[in-house]
C-alpha positions as CSV (number, residue, x, y, z in Angstrom):
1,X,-42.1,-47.7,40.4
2,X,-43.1,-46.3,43.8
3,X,-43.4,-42.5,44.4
4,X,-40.4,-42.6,47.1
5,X,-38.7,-44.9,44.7
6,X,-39.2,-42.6,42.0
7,X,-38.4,-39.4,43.7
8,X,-34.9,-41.4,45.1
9,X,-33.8,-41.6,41.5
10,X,-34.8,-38.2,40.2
11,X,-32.9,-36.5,43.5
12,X,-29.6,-38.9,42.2
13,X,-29.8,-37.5,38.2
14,X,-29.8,-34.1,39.6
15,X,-27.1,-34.4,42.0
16,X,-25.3,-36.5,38.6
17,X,-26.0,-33.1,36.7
18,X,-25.3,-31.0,39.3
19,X,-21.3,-32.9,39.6
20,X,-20.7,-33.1,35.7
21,X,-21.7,-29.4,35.5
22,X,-19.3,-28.3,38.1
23,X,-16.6,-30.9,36.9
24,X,-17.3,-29.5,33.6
25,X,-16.9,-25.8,34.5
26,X,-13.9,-27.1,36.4
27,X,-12.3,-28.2,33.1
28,X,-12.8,-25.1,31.7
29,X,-11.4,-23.1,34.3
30,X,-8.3,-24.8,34.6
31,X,-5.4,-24.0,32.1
32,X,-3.3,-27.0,30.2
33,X,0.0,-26.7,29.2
34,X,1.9,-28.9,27.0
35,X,5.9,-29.0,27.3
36,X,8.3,-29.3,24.4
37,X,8.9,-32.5,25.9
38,X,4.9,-33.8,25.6
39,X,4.4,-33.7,29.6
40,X,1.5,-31.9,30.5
41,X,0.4,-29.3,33.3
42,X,-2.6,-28.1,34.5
43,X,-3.0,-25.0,36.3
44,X,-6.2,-24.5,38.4
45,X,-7.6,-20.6,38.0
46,X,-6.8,-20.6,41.7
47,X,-3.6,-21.3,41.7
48,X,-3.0,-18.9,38.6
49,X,-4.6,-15.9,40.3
50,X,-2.9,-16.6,43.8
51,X,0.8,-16.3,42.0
52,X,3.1,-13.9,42.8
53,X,4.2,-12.9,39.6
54,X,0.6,-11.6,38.9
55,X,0.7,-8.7,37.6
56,X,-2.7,-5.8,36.5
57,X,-1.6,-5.2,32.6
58,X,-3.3,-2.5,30.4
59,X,-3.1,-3.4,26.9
60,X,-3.1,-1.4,24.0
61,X,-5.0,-2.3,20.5
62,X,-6.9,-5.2,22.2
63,X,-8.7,-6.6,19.0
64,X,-10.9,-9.0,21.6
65,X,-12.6,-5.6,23.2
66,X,-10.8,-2.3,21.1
67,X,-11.2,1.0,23.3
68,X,-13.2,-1.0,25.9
69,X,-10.6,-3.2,26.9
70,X,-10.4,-4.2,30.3
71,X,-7.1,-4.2,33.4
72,X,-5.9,-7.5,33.3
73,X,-4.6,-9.6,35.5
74,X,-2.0,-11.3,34.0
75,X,1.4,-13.6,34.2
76,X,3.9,-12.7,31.7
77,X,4.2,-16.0,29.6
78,X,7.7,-16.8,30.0
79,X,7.1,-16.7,34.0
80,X,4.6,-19.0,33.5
81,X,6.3,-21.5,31.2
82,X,9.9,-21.0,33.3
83,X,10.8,-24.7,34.4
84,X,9.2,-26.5,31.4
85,X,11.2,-27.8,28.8
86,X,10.8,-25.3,26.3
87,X,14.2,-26.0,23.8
88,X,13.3,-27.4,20.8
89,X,10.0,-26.0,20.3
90,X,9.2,-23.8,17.0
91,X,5.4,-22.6,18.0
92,X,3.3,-22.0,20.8
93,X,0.0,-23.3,19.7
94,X,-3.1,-21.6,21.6
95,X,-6.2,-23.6,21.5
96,X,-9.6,-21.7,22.6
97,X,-13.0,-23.3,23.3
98,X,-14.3,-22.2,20.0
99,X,-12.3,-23.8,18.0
100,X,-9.7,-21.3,17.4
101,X,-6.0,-22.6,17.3
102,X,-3.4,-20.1,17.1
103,X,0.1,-21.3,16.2
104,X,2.4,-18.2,17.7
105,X,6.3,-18.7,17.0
106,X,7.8,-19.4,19.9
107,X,10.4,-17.1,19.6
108,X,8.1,-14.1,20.1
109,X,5.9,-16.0,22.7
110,X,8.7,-16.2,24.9
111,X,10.7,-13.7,24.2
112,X,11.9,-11.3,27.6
113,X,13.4,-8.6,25.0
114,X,12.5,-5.0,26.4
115,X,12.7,-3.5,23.0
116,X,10.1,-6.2,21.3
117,X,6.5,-7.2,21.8
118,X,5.6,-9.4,25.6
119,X,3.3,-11.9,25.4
120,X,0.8,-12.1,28.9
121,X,-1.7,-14.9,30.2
122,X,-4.6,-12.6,31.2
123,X,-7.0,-14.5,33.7
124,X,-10.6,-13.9,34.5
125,X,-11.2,-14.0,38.0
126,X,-14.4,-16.1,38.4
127,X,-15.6,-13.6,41.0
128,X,-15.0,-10.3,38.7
129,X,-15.7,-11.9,35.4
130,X,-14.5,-9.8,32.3
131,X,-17.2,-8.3,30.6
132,X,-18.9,-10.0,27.4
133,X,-16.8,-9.9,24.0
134,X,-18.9,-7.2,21.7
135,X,-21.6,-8.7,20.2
136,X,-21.7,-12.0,21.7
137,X,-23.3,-13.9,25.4
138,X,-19.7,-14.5,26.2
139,X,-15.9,-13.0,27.8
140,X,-12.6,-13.6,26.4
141,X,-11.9,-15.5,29.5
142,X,-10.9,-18.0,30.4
143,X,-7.8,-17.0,29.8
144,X,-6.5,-14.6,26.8
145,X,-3.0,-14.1,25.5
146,X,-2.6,-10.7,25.4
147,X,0.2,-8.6,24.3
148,X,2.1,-5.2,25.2
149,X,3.7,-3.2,22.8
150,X,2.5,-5.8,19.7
151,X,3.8,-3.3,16.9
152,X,7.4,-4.0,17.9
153,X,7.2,-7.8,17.0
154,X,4.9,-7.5,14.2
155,X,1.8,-8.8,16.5
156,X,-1.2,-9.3,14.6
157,X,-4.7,-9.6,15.9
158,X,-5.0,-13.6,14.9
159,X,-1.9,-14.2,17.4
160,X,-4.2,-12.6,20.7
161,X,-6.2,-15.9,21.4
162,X,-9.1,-15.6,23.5
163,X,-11.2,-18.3,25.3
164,X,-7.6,-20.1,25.5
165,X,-7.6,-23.6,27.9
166,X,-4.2,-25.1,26.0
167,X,-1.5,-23.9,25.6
168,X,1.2,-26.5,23.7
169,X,4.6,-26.3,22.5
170,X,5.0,-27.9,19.8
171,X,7.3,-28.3,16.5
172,X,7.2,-26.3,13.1
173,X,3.9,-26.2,11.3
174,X,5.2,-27.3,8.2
175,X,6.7,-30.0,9.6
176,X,3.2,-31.2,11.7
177,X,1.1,-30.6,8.6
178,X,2.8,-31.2,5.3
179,X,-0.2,-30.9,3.9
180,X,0.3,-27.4,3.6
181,X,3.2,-26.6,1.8
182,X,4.1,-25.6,-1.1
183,X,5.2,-27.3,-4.0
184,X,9.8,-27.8,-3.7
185,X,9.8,-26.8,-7.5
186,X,8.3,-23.6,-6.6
187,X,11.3,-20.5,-7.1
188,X,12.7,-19.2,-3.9
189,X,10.8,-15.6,-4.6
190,X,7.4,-17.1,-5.9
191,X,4.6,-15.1,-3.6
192,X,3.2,-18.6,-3.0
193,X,5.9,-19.3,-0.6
194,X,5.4,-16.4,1.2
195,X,1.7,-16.6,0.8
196,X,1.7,-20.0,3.2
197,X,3.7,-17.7,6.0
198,X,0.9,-15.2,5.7
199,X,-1.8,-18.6,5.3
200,X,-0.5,-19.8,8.9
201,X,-0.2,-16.4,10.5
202,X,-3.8,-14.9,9.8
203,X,-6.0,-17.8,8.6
204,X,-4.5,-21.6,10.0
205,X,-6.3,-20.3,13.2
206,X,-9.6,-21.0,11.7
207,X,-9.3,-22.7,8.9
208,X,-7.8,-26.1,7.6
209,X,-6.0,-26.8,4.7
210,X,-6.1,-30.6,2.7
211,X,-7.6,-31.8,5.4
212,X,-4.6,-30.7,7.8
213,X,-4.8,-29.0,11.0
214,X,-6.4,-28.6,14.2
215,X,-8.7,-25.6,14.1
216,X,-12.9,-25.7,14.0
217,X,-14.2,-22.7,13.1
218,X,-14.2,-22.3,9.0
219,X,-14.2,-24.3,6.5
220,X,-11.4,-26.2,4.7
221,X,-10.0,-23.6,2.2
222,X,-8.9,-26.6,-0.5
223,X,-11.6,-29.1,0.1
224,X,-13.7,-30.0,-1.6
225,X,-13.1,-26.6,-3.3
226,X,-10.6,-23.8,-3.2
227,X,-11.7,-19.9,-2.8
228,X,-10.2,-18.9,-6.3
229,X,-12.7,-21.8,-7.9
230,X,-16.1,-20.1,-7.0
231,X,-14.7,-16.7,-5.8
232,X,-14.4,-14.3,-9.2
233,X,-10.8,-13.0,-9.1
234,X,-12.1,-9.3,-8.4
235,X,-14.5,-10.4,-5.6
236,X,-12.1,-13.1,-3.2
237,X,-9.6,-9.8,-2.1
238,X,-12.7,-7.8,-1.6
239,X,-14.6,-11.0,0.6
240,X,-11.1,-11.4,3.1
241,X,-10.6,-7.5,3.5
242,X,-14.3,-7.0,4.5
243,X,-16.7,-10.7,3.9
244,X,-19.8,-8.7,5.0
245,X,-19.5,-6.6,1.8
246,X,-19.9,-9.6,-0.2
247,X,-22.1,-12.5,1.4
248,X,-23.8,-11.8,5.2
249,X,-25.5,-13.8,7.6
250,X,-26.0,-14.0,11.1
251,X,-23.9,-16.9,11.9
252,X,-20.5,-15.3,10.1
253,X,-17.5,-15.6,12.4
254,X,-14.7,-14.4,9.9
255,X,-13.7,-10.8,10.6
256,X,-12.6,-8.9,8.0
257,X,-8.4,-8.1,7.4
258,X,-7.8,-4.6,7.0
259,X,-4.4,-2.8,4.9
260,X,-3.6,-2.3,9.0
261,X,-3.4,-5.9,9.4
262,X,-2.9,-7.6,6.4
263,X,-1.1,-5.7,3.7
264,X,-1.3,-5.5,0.2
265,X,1.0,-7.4,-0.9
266,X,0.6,-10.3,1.8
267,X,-3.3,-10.5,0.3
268,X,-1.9,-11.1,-3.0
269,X,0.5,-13.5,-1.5
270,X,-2.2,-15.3,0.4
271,X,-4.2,-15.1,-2.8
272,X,-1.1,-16.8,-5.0
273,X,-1.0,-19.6,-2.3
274,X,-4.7,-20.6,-2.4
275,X,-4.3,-20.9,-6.5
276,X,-0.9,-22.9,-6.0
277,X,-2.9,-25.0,-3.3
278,X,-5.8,-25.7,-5.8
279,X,-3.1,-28.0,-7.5
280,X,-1.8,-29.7,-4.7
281,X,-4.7,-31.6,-3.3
């Protein structure tokens, strides 16, 4: 191949790579969301920012950056999602870059009550980017769902996605992933069925279950084995209220659950469901 031949074809890879990386940033800019009817909508960061329902938010308890946490600029969710078929729809389920899918009952998502929790869609402006999450190379941005007054509604730190690009409305979890659920036998009061409430609100986000749902991050938590098969019964409560204090590595992503966040008796609950769940595979 001749040199202006050659240097032809190297020029056209870059520019290639130059338009798939700024597609690709593009992409990741731009905010998707899913109707209760399936339709989908993107929203360009642009467009976002440039709203007039834009608001600068200060949240409190921001478990993404704690006492360092940011002014927002943020659209109160139900602004945002006002015009899109919404009836119908059980959970608001948040899916970040990472991996992480949240699945937020839709009833706090889009509630407009005064005396409960809000939900906000904070957006990083690309030309003031949000500072890098504590210990990582990375923001919270693109977008992050963040919440004012969270102790009203019973917000937990799992239900503040970060990183978020898709946002879908979507139908029960138990329905979507049967998988899940408990046995029918089970009694009413058995702290297995109230262990799988507590299973979708504080771990579903990371982790799968049977081989059912959507998120990335950890491990399947009944295949090919469950927690309560390796994990001693004295040591599993002590690895989900702090893991670090039982097995650390560099690469760990799970953050430990506190009393403040998950209480006693929802770790025992959680704790019943993963030995019901060792059954049901």
């Amino acid at each position: 191949m001749s040199r202006p031949r050659m240097c032809t074809r190297l020029a056209s890879l870059l520019a290639l790579a130059m338009l798939t990386a700024t597609a690709a940033a593009a992409a990741e800019t731009t905010l998707t969301v899913v109707d209760a009817d399936g339709a989908s909508h993107r929203f360009p960061v642009e467009s976002l920012l440039g709203r007039p329902d834009v608001e600068t938010v200060t949240v409190a308890g921001d478990p993404a950056y704690g006492d360092a946490s940011p002014a927002y600029r943020a659209i109160p969710l139900t602004g945002l999602l006002a015009g899109l078929p919404v009836r119908g729809a059980d959970i608001l389920e948040a899916t970040a870059l990472d991996g992480f899918v949240a699945q937020l009952p839709a009833g706090k998502a889009l509630s407009a009550d005064p005396a409960g929790a809000r939900a906000w869609l904070a957006i990083e402006d690309p030309a003031k980017p949000w500072p890098n999450l504590p210990g990582k190379k990375v923001s919270a941005g693109p977008y992050y769902l963040v919440w004012s007054n969270p102790k009203r509604s019973g917000i937990g730190p799992e239900a503040w996605p970060y990183q978020a690009v898709t946002l879908k409305l979507t139908a029960s979890v138990a329905s979507r992933f049967p998988a899940i659920v408990v046995a029918e036998t089970l009694a009413a009061d058995d702290p297995a069925r109230r262990g799988q409430a507590v299973f979708v609100d504080n771990c579903f986000a990371c982790h799968r279950m049977n081989g059912a749902g959507e998120a990335s991050i950890g491990p399947d938590l009944n295949l090919p084995m469950n927690p309560t098969e390796y994990f001693q019964p004295e040591v599993l409560p002590l690895f989900i209220r702090d893991p670090k204090t039982v097995r650390d590595w560099g690469e760990q992503k799970m953050p430990g659950f506190g009393p403040d966040v998950l209480g006693d008796r929802d770790l025992d609950a959680v704790i019943a469901y993963l030995a019901h769940m060792a059954g049901r595979r």
